[in-house]
N, C-alpha and C positions, 0 to 999 in steps of 0.2 A: 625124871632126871633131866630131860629137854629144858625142863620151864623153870630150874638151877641156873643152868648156862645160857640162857637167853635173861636173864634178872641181872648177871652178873653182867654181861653187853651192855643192856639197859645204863647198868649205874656208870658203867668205865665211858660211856659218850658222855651222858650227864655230868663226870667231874672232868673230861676233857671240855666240855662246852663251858662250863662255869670258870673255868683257868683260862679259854684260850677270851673269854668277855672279860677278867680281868685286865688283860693289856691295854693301856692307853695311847698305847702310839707311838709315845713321847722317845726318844734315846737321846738323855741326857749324857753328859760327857760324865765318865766315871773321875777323871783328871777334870780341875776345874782351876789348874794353875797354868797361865801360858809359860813357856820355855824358849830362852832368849837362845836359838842354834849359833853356835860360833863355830864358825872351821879356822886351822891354824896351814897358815901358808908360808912359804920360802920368801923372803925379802926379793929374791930376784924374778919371779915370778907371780902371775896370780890363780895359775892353773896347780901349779905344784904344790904340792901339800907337803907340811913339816910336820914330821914327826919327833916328838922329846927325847931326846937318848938320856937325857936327865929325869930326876924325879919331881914333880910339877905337884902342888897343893895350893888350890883356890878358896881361897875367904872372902865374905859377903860380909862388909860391913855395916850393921844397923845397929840403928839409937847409940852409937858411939861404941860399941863390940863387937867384935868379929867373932864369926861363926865358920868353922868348915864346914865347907859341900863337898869338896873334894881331897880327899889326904892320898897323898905318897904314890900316883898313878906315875906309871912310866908308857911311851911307845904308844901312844894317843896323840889323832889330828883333828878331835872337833871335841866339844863339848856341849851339856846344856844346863843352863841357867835361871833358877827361877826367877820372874821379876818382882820390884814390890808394889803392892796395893796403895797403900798410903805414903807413900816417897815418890819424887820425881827424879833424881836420882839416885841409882845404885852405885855404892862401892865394893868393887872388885878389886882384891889383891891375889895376882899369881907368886908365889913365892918357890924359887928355886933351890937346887941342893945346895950352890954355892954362896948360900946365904945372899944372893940379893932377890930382887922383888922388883913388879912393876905394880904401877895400881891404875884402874881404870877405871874412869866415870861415866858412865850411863844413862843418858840425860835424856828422859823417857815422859808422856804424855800418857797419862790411864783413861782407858775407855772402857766406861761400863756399858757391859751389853746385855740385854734383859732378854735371856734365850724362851721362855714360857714362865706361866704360874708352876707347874710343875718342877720345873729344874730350878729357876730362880735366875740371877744374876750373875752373868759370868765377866773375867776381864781382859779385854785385848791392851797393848801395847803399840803406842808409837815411837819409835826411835827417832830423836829429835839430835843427838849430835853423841860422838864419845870423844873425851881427854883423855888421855894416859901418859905415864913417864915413859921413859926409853931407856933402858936398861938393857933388856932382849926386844923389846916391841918395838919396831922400825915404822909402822903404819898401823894405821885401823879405816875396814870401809865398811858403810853397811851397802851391806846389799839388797836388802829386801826390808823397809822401815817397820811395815807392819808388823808384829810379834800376838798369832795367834796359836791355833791348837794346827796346824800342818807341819809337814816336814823339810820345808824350805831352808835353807840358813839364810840366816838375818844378818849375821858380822862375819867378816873375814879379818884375825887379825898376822901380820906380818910379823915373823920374828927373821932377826940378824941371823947370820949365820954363825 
């Protein structure tokens, strides 16, 4: 009965050895989309953060149609944004309850970075300038140009009061 439970030791190292020489090392990003952080701040401030007492939905315009990212969010001061691959810049439309809208351009530099053979190719983001209307948006700053996989915010935008 000994030489049962000593066979079975045996194989339970043997398939922990054989899994743990599996691993390569590597920890590719499971996200391989960088995410443009925006916090939304008070006009009169750049400490203060504003939050929407209205209902806020964000569209991404590409190849000439708009797509939601965001529908019908209320009581939110930041958000995140994907950027795009093959565009230099993005169209962003916030569009509010009371039927108006700002739209904002994102005039961005793509940086391919080649993380190993195993992961592939990944994309970072420069932030090179943003337009926007003024409708509710009073300012826009970036704050951090780079847009990679951390959690920093990159835009700060000011809305009126």
């Amino acid at each position: 009965m000994m030489k049962g439970k000593n066979i079975t030791y045996i194989m339970a190292i043997l398939f922990a050895t054989l899994f743990i020489g599996c691993d390569n090392g590597y920890d590719c990003y499971l996200e391989n989309t960088a995410y443009d952080r925006i916090g939304f701040y008070r006009s009169d401030s750049s400490e203060v953060k504003y939050e929407f007492p209205e209902v806020l939905t964000v569209s991404l315009m590409v190849n000439g149609k708009d797509s939601i990212v965001v529908n019908h969010i209320v009581n939110t001061d930041n958000l995140m944004l994907p950027m795009s691959y093959t565009s230099e810049c993005d169209t962003v439309i916030f569009s509010y309850e009371n039927s108006l809208a700002d739209t904002l351009y994102f005039l961005h530099e793509n940086i391919p970075y080649y993380q190993s053979m195993e992961c592939g190719t990944i994309m970072y983001h420069r932030l090179e300038g943003i337009e926007h209307t003024r409708r509710l948006v009073d300012s826009v700053a970036i704050v951090q140009e780079y847009v990679k996989f951390d959690a920093n915010e990159n835009v700060k935008i000011f809305f009126v009061e």
